[in-house]
ROPAVEX-581942 format. One line per field, with one value per residue: residue in three letters; chain; x, y, z of N, C-alpha, C, O in turn. Coordinates in nm, 2 decimals. Atoms other than C-alpha are relative to their C-alpha. Example, Ala and Ser with C-alpha at 12.3 -4.5 7.8 and 13.67 -1.06 7.14 Angstrom:
// residues 2
residu = ALA SER
chaine = A A
n.px = 0.09 -0.09
n.py = -0.12 -0.11
n.pz = 0.00 0.00
ca.px = 1.23 1.37
ca.py = -0.45 -0.11
ca.pz = 0.78 0.71
c.px = 0.09 -0.08
c.py = 0.12 0.11
c.pz = 0.00 0.08
o.px = 0.19 -0.03
o.py = 0.12 0.22
o.pz = 0.07 0.09
//
This chain:
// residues 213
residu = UNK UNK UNK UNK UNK UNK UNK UNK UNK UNK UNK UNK UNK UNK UNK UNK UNK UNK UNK UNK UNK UNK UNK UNK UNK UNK UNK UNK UNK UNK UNK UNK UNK UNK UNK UNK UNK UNK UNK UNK UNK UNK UNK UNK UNK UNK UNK UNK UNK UNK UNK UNK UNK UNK UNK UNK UNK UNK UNK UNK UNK UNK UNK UNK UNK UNK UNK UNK UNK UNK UNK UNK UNK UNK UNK UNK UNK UNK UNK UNK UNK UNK UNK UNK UNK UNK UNK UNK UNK UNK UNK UNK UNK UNK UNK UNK UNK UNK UNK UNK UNK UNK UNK UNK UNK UNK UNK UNK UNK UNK UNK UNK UNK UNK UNK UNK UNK UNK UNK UNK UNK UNK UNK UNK UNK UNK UNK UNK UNK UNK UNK UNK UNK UNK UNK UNK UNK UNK UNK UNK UNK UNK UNK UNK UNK UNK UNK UNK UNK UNK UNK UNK UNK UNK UNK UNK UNK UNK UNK UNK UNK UNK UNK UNK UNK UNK UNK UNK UNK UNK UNK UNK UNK UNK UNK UNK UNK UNK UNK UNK UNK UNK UNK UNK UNK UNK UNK UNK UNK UNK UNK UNK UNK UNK UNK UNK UNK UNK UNK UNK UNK UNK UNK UNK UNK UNK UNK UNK UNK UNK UNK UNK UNK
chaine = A A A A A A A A A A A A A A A A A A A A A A A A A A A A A A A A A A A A A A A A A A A A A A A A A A A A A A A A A A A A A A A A A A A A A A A A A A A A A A A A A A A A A A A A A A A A A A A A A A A A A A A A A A A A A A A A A A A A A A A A A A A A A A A A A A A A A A A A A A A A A A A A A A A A A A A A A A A A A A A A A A A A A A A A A A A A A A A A A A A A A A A A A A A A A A A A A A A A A A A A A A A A A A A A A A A A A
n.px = 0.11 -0.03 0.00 0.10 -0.09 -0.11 -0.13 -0.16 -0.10 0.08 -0.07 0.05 -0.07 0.04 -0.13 -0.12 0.06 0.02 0.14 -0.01 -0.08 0.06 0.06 0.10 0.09 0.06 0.12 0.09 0.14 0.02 -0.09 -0.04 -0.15 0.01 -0.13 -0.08 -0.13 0.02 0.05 -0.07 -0.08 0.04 0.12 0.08 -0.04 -0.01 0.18 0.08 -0.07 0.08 0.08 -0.01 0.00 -0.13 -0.05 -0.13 -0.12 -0.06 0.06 0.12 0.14 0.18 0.09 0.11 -0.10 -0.04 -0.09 0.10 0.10 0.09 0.14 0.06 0.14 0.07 0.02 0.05 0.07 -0.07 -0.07 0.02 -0.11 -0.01 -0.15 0.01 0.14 0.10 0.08 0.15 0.08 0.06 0.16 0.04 -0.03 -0.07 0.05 0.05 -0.10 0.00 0.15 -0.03 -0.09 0.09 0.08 -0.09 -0.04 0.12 0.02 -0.11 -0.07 0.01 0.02 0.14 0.13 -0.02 0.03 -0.13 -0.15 0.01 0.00 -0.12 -0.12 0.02 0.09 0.17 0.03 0.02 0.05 0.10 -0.08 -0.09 -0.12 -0.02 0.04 -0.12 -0.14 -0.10 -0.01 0.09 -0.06 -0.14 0.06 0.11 -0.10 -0.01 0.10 0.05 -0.15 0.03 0.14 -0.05 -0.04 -0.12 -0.13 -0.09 0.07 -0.07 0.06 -0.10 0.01 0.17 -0.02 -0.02 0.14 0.10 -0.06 -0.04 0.07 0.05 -0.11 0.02 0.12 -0.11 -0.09 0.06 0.05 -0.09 -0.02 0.13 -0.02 -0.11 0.06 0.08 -0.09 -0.01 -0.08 0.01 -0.12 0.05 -0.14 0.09 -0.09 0.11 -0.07 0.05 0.01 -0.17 -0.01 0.12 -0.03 -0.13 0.10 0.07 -0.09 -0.12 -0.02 -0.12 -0.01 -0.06 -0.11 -0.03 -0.03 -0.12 0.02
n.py = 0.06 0.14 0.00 0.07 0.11 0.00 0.13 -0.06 0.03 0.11 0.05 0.18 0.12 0.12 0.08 -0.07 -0.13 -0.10 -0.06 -0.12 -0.05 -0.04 -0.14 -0.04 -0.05 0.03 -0.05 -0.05 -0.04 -0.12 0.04 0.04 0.04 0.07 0.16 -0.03 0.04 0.05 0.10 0.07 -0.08 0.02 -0.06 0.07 0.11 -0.05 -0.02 0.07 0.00 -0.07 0.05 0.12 0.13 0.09 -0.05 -0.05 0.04 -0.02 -0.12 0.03 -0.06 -0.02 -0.05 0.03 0.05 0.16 0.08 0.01 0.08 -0.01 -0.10 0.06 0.14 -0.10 -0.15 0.00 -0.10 -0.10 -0.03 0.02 0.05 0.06 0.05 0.06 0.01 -0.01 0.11 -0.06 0.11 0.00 -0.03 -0.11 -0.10 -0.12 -0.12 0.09 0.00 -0.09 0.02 0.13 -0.03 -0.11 0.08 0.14 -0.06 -0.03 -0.19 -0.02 -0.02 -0.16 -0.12 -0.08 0.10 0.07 -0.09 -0.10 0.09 0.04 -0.11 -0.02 0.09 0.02 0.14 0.00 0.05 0.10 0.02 0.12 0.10 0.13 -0.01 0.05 -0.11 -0.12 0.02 0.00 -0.13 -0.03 0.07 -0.06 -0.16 0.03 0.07 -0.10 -0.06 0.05 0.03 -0.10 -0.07 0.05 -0.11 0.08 -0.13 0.02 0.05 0.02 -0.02 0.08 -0.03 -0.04 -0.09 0.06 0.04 -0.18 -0.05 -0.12 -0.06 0.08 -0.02 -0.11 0.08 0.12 -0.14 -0.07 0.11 0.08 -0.13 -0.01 0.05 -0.07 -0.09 0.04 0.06 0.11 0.00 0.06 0.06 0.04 0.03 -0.08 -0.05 -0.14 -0.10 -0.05 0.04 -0.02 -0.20 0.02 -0.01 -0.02 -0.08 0.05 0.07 -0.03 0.05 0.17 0.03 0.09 -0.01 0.09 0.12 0.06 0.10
n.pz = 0.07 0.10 0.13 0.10 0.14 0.00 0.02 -0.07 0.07 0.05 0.13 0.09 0.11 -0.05 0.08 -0.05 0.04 -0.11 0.07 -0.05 -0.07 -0.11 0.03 -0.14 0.03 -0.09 0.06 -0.13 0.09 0.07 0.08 0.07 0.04 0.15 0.01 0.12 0.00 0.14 -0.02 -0.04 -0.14 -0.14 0.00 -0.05 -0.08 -0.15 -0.03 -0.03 -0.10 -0.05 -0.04 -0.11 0.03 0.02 -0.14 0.01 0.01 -0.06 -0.03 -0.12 0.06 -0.06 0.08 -0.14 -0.11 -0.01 0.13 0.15 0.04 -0.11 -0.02 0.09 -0.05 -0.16 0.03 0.20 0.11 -0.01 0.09 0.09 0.14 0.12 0.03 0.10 0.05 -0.06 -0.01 0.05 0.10 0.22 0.06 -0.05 0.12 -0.06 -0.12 -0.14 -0.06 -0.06 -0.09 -0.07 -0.12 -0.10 -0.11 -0.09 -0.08 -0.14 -0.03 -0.05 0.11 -0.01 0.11 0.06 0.05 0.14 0.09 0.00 -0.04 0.13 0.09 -0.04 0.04 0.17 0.02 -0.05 0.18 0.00 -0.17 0.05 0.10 -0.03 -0.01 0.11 0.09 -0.04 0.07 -0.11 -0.11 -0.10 -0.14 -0.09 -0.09 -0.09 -0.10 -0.09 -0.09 -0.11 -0.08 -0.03 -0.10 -0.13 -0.08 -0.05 -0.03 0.06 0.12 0.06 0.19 0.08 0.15 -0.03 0.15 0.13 0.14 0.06 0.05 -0.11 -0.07 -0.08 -0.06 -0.07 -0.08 -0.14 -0.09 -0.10 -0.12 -0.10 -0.06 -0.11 -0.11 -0.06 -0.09 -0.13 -0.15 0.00 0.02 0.10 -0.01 0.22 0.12 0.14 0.07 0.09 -0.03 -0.02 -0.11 -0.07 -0.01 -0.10 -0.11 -0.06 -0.08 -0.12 -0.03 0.03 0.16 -0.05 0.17 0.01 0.13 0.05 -0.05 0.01 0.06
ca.px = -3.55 -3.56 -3.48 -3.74 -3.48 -3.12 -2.84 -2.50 -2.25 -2.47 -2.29 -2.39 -2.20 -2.31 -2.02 -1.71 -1.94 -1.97 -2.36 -2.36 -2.06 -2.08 -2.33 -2.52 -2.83 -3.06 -3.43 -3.69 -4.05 -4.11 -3.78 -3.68 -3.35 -3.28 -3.06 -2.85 -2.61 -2.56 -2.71 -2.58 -2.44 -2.66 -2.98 -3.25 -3.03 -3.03 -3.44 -3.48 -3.22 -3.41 -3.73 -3.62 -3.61 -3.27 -3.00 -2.65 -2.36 -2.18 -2.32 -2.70 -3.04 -3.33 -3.64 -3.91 -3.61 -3.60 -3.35 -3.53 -3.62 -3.77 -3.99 -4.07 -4.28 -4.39 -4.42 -4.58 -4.82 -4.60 -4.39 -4.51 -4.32 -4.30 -4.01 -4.13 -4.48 -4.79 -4.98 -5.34 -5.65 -5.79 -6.14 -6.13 -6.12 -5.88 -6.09 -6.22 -5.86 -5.83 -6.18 -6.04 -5.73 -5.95 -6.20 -5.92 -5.79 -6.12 -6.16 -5.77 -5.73 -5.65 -5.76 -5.83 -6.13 -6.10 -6.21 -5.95 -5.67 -5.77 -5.81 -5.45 -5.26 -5.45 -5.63 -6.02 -6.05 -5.92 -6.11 -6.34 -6.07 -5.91 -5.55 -5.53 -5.64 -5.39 -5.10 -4.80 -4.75 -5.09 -5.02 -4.66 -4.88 -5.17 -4.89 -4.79 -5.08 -5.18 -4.84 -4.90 -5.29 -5.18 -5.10 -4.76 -4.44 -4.21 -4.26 -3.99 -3.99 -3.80 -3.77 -4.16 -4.08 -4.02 -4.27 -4.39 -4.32 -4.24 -4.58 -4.66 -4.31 -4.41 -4.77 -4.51 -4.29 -4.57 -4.73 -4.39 -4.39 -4.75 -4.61 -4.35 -4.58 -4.75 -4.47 -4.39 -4.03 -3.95 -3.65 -3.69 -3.36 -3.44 -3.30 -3.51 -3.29 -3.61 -3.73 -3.32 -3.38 -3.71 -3.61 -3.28 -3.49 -3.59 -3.28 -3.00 -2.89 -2.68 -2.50 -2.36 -2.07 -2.04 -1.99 -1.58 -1.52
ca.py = 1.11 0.73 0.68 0.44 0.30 0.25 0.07 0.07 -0.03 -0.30 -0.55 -0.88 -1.16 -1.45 -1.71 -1.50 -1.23 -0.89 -0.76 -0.50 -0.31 -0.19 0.10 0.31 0.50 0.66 0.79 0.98 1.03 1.26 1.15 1.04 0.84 0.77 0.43 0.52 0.37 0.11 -0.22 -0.45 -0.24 -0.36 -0.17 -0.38 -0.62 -0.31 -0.29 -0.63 -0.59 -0.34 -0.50 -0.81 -1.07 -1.12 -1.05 -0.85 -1.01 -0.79 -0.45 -0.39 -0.31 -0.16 -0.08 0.04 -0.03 -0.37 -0.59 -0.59 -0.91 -0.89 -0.58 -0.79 -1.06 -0.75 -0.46 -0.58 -0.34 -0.06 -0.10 -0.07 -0.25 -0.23 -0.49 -0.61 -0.70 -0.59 -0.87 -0.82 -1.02 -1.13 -1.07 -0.75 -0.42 -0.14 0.07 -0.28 -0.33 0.01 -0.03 -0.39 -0.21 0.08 -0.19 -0.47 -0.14 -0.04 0.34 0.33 0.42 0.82 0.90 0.98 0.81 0.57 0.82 1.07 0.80 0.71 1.07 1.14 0.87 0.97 0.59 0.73 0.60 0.29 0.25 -0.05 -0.25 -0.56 -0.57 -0.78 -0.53 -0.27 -0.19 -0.20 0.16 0.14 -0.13 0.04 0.35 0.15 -0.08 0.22 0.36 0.09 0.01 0.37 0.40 0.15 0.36 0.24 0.45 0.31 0.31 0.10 0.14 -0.08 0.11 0.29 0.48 0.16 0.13 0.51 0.73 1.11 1.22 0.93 0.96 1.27 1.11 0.87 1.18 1.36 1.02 0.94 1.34 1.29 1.01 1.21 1.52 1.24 1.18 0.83 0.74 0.68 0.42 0.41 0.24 0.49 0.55 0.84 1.17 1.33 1.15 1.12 1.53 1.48 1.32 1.41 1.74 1.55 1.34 1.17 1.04 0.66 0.65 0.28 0.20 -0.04 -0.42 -0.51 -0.72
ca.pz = 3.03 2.92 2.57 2.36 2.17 2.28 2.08 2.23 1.99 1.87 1.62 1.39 1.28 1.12 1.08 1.00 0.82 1.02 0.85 1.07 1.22 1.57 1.59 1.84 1.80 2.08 2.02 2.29 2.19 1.91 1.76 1.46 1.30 0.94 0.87 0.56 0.37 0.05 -0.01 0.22 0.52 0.77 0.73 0.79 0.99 1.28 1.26 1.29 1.58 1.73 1.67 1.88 1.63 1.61 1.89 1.89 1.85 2.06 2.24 2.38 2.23 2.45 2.35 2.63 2.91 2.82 2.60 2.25 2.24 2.61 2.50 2.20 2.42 2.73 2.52 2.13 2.13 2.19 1.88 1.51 1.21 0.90 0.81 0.49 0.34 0.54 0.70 0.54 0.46 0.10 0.19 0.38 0.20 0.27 0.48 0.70 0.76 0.91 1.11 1.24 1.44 1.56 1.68 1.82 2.02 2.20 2.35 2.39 1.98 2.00 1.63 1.38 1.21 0.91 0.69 0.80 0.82 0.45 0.31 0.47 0.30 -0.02 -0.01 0.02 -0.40 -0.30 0.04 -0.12 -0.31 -0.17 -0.08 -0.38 -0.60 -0.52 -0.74 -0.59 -0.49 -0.35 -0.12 -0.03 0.09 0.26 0.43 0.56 0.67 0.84 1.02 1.14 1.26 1.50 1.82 1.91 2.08 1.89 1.52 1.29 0.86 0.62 0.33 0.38 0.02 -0.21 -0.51 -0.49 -0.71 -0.60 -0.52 -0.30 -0.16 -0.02 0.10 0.30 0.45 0.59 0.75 0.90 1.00 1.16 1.36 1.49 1.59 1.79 2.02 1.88 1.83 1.46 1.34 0.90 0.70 0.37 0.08 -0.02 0.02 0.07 0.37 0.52 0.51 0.71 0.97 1.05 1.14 1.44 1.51 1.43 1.09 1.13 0.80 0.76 0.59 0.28 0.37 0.34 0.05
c.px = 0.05 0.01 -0.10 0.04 0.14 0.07 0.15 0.11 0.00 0.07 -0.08 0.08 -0.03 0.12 0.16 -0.02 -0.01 -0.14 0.00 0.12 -0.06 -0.07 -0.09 -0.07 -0.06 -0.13 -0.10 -0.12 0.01 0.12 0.04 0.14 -0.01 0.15 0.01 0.11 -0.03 -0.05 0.09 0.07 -0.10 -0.13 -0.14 0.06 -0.01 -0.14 -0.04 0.11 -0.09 -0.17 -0.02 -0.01 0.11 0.07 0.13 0.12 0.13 -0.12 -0.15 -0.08 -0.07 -0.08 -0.11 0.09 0.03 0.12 -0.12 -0.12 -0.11 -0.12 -0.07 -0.16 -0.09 -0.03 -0.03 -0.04 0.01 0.11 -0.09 0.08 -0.04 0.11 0.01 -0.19 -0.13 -0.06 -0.17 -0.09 -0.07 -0.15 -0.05 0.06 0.09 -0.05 -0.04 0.14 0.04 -0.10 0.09 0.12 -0.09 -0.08 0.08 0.07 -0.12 0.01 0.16 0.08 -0.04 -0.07 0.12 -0.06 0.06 0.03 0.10 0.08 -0.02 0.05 0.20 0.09 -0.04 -0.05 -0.12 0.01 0.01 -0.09 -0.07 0.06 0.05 0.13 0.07 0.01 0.08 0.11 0.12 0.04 -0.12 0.03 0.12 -0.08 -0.08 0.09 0.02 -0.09 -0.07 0.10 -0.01 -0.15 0.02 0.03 0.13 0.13 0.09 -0.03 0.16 -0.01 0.13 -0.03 -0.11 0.03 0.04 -0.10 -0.05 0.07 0.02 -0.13 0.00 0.11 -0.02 -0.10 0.07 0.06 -0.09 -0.12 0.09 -0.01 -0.08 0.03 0.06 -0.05 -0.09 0.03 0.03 0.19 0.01 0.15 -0.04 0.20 -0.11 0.14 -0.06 0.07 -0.13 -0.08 0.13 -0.03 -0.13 -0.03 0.11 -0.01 -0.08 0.11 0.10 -0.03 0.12 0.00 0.10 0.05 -0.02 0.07 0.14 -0.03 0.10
c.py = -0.13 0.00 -0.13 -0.09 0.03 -0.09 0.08 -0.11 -0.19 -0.05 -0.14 -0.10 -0.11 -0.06 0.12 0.10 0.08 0.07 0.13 0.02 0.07 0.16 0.01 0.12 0.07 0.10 0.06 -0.01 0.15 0.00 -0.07 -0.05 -0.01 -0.07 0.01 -0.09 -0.14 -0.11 -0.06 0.01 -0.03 0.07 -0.06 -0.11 0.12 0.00 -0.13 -0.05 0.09 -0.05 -0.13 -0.12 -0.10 0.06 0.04 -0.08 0.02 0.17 -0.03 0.07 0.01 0.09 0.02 0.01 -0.10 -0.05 -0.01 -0.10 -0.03 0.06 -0.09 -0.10 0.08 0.06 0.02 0.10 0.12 0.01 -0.06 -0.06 0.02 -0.04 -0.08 -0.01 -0.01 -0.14 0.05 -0.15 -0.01 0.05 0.10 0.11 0.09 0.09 -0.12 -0.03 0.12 -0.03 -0.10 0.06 0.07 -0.09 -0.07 0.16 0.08 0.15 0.07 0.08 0.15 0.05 -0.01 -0.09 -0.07 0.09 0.08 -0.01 -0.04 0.13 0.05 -0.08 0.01 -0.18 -0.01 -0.04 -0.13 -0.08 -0.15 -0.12 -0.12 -0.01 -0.10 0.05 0.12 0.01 0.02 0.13 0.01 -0.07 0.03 0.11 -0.04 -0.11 0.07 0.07 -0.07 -0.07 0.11 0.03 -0.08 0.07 -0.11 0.12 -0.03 -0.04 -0.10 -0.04 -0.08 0.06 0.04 0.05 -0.10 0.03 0.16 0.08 0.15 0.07 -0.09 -0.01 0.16 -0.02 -0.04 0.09 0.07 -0.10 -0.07 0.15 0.00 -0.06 0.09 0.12 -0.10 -0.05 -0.10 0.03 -0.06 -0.04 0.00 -0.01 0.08 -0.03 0.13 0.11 0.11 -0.06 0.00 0.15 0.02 -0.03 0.01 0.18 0.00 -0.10 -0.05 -0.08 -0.13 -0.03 -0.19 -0.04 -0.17 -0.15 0.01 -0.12 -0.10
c.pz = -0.06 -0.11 -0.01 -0.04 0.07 -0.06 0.01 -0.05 -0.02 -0.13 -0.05 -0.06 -0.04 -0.06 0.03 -0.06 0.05 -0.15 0.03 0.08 0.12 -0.02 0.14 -0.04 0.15 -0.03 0.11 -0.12 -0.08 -0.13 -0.08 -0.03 -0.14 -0.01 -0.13 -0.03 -0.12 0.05 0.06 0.16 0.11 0.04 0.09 0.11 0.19 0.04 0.04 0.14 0.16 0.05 0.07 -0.07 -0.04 0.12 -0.08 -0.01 0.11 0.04 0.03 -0.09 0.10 -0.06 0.13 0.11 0.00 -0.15 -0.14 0.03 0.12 -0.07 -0.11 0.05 0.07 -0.05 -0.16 0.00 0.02 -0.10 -0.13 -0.08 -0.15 -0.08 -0.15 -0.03 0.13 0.01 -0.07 -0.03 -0.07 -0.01 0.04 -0.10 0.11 0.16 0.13 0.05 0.11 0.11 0.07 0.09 0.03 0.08 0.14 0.11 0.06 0.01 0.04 -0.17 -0.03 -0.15 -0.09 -0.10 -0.09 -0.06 0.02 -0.05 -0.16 -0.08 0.02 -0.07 -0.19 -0.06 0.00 -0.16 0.00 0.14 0.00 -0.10 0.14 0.01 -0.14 -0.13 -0.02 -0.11 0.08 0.10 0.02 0.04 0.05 0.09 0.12 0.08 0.11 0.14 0.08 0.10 0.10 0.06 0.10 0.12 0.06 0.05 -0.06 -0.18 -0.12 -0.11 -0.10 -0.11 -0.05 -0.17 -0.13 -0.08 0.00 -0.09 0.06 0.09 0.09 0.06 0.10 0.09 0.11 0.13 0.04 0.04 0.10 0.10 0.14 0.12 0.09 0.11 0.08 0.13 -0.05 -0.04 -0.16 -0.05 -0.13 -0.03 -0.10 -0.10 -0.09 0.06 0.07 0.17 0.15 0.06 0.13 0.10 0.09 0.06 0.14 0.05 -0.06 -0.14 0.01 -0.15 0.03 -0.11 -0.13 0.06 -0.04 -0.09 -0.02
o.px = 0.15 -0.08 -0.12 -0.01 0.15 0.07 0.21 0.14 0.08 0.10 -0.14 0.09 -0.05 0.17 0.21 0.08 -0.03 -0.11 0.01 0.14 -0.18 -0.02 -0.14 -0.01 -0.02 -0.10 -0.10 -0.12 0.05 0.11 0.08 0.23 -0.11 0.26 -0.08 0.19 -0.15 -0.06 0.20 0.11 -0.08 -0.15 -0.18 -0.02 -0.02 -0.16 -0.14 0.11 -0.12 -0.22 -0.13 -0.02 0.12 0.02 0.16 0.19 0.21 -0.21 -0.18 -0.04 -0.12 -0.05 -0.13 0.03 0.11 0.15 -0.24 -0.24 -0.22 -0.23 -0.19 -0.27 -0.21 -0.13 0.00 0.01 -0.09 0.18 -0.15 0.19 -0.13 0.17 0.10 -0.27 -0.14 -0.08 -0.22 -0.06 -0.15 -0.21 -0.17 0.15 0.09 0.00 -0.04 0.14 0.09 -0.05 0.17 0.12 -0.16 -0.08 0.06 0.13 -0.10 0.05 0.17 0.20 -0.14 -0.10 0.23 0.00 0.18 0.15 0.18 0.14 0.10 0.14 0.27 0.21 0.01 -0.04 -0.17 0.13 -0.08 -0.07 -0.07 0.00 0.04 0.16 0.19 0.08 0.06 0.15 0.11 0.05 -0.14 0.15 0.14 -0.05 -0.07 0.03 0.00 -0.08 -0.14 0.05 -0.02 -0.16 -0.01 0.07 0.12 0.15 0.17 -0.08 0.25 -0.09 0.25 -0.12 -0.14 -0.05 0.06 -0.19 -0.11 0.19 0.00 -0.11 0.07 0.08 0.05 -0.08 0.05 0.04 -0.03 -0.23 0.06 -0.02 -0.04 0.00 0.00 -0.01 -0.16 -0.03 0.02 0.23 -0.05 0.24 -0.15 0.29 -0.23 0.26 -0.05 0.05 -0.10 -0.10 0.11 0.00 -0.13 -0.12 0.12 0.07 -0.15 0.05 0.15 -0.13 0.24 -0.09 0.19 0.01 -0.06 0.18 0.14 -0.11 0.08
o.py = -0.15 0.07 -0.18 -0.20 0.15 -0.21 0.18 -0.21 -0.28 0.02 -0.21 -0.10 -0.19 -0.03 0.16 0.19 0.02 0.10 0.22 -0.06 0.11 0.25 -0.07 0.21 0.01 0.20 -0.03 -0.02 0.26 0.05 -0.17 0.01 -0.04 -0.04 -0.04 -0.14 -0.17 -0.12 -0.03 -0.07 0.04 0.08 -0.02 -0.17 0.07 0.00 -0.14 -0.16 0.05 -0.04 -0.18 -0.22 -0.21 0.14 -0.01 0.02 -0.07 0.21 -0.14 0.17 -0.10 0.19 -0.07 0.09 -0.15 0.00 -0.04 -0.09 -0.08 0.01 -0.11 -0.13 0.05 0.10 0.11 0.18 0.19 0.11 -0.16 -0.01 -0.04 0.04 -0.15 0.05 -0.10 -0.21 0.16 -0.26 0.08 0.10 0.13 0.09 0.09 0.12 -0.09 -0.03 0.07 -0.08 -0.04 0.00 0.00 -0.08 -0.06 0.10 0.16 0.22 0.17 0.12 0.19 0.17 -0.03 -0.19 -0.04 0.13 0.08 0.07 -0.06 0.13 0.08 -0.06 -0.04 -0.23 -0.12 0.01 -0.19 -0.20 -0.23 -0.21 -0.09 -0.02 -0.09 0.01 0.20 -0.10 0.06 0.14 0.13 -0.05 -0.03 0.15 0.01 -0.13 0.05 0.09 -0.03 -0.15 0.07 0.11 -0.02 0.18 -0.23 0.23 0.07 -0.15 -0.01 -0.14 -0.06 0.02 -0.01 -0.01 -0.05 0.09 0.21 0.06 0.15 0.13 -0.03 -0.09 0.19 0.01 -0.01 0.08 0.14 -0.05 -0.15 0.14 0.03 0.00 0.13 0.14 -0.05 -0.11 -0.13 0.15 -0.17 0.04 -0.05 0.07 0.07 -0.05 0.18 0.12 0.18 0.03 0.03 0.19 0.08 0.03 -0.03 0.23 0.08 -0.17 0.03 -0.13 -0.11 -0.07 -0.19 -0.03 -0.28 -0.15 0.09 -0.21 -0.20
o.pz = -0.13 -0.15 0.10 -0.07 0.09 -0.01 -0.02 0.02 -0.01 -0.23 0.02 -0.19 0.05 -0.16 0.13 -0.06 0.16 -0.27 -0.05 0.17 0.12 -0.09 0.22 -0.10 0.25 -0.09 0.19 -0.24 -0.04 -0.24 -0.03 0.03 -0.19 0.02 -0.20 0.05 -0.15 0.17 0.02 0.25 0.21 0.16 0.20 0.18 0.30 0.16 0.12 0.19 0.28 0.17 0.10 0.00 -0.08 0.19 -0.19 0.02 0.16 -0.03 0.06 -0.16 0.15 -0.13 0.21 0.18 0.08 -0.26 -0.13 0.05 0.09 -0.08 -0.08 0.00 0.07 0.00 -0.24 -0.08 0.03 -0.08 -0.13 -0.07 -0.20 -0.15 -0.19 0.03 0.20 -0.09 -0.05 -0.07 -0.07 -0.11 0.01 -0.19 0.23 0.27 0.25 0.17 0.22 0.21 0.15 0.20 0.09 0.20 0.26 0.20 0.15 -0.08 0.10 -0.18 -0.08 -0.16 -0.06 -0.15 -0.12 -0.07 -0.07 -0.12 -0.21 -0.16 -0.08 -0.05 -0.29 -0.17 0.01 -0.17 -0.06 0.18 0.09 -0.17 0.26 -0.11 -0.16 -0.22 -0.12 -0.14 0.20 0.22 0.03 0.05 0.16 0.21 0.23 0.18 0.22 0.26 0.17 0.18 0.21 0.15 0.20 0.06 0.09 0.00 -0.06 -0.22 -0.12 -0.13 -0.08 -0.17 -0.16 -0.24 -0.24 -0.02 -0.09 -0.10 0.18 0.20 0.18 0.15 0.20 0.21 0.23 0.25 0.12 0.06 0.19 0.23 0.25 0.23 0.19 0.22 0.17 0.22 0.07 -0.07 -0.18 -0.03 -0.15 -0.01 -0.10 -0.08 -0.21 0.18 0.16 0.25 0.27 0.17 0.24 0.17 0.21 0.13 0.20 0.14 -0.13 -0.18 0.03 -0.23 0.12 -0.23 -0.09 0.12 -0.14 -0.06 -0.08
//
């Protein structure tokens, strides 16, 4: 079986910096990874290695069968991100954000309704607010959830668990879970012990060491 995600002793240097040390990962559908390890070790630098926006150094990223940044141009709407701040806009509400992927993906978007996709993330209260309007851990949650109604095979999370507090940390871990029972492959840097535990249940666990000082 093809893996989803392959990195094979994938490295970063910029200058005479090493960000990320060589590392290798590999992911099927259904499987999960969690990218561990202190500030600095190369966390986000493997996601956005992964997600094709930056290139290796040394060693190989595929994603799909292809080099990252290939699948990046052939195969967008086969990977989700969330690498930082949700794209959103000011005049649509929570719930028309949702609607607007279900539309822009046609009779190809498997489910489940708004309304479901809202009540599941615990966001049906704020369904009529403005992404402006949000406090921060509601926009960490609804970031989420809509990084996730996306139908994508490959899902990748930068730190999906900042700003929540424990209940809504838990919200997070059983919407990365869902992905997971939907066959997608899921890639999350965490630092949430309780998510690390979650999906290392479903794959592997890539602890990355402290930068060299």
């Amino acid at each position: 079986m093809t893996a989803l995600v392959e990195v094979s002793a994938a490295s970063r240097t910029h200058g005479t910096v090493e960000v990320l040390a060589p590392t290798s990962l590999r992911l099927h559908a259904g499987q999960g990874a969690a990218v561990v390890g202190p500030n600095g070790a190369g966390k986000s630098t493997l996601l956005r290695l992964v997600a094709g926006t930056d290139t290796p150094t040394s060693g190989r990223v595929e994603v799909l069968g292809l080099p990252a940044a290939e699948a990046r141009r052939r195969r967008r709407a086969q990977v989700a991100r969330l690498l930082g701040a949700a794209p959103t806009y000011p005049d649509l509400t929570v719930a028309e954000h949702l609607r607007l992927v279900r539309v822009a993906w046609g009779g190809h978007h498997p489910g489940p309704d708004v309304d479901d996709a809202l009540a599941g993330a615990h966001l049906d209260r704020v369904r009529d607010q403005y992404p402006g309007e949000l406090s921060s851990g509601e926009s960490q949650l609804f970031a989420l959830a809509l990084t996730l109604y996306r139908p994508a095979a490959v899902v990748l999370l930068d730190e999906p668990e900042q700003r929540l507090d424990a209940a809504w940390r838990d919200v997070a871990r059983q919407l990365v879970l869902a992905a997971l029972d939907q066959g997608r492959a899921v890639l999350a840097a965490t630092h949430d012990p309780g998510l690390r535990d979650a999906l290392a249940d479903h794959g592997p666990v890539v602890e990355l060491a402290a930068p060299a000082r």
